[in-house]
LUMPAPA-59135 format. One record per residue: residue in three letters; x, y, z of N, C-alpha, C, O in turn; residue number from 1. Coordinates in Angstrom, 1 decimal, decimal comma, padded with zeros to 4 digits. Each point is the difference from the previous one (the first is absolute). Last residue first. Layout:
BEGIN
 type    npx    npy    npz   capx   capy   capz    cpx    cpy    cpz    opx    opy    opz seq
  ALA      X      Y      Z      X      Y      Z      X      Y      Z      X      Y      Z NUM
...
END
This chain:
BEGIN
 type    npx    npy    npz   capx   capy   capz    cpx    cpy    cpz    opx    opy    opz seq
  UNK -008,6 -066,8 -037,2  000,8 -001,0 -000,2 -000,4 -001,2  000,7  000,7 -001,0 -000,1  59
  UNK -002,4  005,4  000,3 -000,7 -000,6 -000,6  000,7 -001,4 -000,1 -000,7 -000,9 -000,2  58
  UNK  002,7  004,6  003,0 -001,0 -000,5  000,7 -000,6 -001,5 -001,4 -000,1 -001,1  000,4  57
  UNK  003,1  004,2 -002,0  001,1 -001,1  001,2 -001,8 -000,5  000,7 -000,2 -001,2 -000,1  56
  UNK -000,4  004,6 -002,9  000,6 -001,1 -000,5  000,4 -001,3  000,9 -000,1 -001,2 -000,2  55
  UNK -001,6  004,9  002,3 -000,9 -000,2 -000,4  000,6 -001,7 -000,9 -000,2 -001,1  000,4  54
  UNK  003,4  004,5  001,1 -000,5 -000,6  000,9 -001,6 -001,4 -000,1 -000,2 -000,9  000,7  53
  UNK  002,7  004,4 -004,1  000,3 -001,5  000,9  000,1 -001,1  000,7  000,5 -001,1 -000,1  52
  UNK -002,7  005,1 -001,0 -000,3 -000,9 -001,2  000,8 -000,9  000,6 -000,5 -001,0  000,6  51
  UNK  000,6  004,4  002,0 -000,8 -000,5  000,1 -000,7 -001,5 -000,7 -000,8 -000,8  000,4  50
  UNK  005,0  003,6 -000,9  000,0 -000,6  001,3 -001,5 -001,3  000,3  000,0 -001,2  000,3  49
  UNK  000,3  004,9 -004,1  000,9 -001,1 -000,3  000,0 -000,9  001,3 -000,3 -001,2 -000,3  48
  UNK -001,7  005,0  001,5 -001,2 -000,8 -001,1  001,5 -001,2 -000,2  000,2 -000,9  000,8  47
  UNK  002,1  003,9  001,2 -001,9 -000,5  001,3 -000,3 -001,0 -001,2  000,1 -001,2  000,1  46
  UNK  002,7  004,1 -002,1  000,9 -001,2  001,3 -001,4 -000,4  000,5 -000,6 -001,1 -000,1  45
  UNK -000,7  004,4 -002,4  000,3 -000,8 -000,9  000,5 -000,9  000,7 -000,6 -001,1 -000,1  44
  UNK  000,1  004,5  002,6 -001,4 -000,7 -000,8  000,5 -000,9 -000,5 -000,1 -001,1  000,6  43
  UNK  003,7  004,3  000,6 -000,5 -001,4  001,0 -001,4 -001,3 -000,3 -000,2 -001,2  000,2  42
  UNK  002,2  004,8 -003,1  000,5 -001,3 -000,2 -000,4 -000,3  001,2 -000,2 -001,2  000,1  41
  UNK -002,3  004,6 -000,2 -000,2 -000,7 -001,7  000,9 -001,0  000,2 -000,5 -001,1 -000,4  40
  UNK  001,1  004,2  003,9 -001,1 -000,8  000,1 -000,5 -000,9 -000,9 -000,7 -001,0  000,3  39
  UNK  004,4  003,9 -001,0  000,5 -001,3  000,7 -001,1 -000,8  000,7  000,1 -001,1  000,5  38
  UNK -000,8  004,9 -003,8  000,6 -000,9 -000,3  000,5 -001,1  001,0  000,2 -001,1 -000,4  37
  UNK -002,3  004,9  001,7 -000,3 -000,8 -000,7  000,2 -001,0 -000,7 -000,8 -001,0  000,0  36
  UNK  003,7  003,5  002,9 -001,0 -000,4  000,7 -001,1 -001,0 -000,8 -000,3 -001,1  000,4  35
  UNK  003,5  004,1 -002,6  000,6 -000,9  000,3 -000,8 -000,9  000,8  000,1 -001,1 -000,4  34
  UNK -002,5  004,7 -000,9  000,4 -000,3 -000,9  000,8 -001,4  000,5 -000,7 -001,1 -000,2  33
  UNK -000,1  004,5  003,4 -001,1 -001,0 -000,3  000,2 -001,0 -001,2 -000,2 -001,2  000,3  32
  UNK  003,7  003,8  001,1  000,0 -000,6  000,9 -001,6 -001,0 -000,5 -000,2 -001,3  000,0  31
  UNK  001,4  005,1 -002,2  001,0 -001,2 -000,7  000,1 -001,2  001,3  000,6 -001,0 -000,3  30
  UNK -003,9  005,0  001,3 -000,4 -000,8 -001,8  001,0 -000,9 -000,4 -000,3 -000,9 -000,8  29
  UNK  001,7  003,2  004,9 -001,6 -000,7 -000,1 -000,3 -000,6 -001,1  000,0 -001,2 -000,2  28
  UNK  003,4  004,4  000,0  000,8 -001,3  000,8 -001,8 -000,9  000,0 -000,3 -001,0 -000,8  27
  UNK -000,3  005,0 -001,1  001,0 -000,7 -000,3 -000,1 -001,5 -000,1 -000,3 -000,9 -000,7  26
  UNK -002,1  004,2  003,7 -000,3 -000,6 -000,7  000,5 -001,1 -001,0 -000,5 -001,2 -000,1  25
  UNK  003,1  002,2  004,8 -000,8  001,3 -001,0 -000,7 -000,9 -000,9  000,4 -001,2  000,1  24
  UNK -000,5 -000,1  005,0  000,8 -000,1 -001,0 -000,2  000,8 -001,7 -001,1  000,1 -000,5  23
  UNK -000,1 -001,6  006,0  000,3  001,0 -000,3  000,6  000,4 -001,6  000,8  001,0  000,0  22
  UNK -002,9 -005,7  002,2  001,5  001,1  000,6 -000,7  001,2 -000,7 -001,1 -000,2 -000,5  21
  UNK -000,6 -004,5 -000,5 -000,9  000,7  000,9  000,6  001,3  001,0 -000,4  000,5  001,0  20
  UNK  002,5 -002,8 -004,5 -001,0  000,7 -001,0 -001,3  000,3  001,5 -001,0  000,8 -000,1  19
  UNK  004,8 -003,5  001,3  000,8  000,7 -000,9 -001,5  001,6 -000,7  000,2  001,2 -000,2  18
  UNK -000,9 -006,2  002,6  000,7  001,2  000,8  000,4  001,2 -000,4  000,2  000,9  000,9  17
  UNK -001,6 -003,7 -004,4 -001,3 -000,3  000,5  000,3  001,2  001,3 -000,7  001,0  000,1  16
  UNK  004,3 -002,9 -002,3 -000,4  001,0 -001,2 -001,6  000,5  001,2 -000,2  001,2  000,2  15
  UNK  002,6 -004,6  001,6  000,7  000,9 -000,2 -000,1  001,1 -000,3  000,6  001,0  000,4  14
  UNK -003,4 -004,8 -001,1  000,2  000,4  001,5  000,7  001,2  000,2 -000,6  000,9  000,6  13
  UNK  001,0 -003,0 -004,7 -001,3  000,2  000,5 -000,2  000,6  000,9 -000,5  001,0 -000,2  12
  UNK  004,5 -003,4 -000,2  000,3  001,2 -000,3 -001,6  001,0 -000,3  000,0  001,3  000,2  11
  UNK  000,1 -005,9  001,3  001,0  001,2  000,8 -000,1  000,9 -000,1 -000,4  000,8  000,8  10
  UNK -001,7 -004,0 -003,8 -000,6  000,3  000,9  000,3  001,6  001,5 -000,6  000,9  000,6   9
  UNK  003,8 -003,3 -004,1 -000,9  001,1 -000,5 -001,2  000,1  001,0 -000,4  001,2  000,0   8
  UNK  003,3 -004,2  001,0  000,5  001,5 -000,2 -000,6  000,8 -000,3  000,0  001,1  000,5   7
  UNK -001,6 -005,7 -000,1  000,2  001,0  001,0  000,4  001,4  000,5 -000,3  000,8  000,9   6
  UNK  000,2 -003,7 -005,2 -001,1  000,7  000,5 -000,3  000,7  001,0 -000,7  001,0  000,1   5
  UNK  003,9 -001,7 -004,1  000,2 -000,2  001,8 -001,3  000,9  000,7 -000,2  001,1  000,3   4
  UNK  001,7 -003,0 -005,8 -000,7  000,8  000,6 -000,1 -000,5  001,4 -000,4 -001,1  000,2   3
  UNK  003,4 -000,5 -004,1 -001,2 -000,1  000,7 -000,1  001,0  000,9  001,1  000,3  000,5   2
  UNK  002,2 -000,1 -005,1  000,0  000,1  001,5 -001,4 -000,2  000,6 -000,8  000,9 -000,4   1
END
């Protein structure tokens, strides 16, 4: 399954509204945790995007 970068950008956002609340530690550490990782695949979408892009330019 590829990766929805917009979504996951969303959900960034989400997690980002979420950890600026009131919230027990817990929830914070599995909120950052998940948060990391969807920064790591959006990285990754950026750079592959990038190569791409770069490819399509040298042609």
């Amino acid at each position: 399954m590829e990766f929805d970068f917009e979504k996951g950008m969303k959900r960034l956002s989400e997690i980002s509204e979420q950890m600026n609340g009131d919230i027990p530690l817990e929830m914070s550490i599995k909120l950052y945790s998940e948060a990391a990782e969807l920064v790591k695949k959006c990285r990754e979408y950026i750079d592959s995007a990038k190569l791409a892009v770069e490819q399509t330019e040298m042609k």
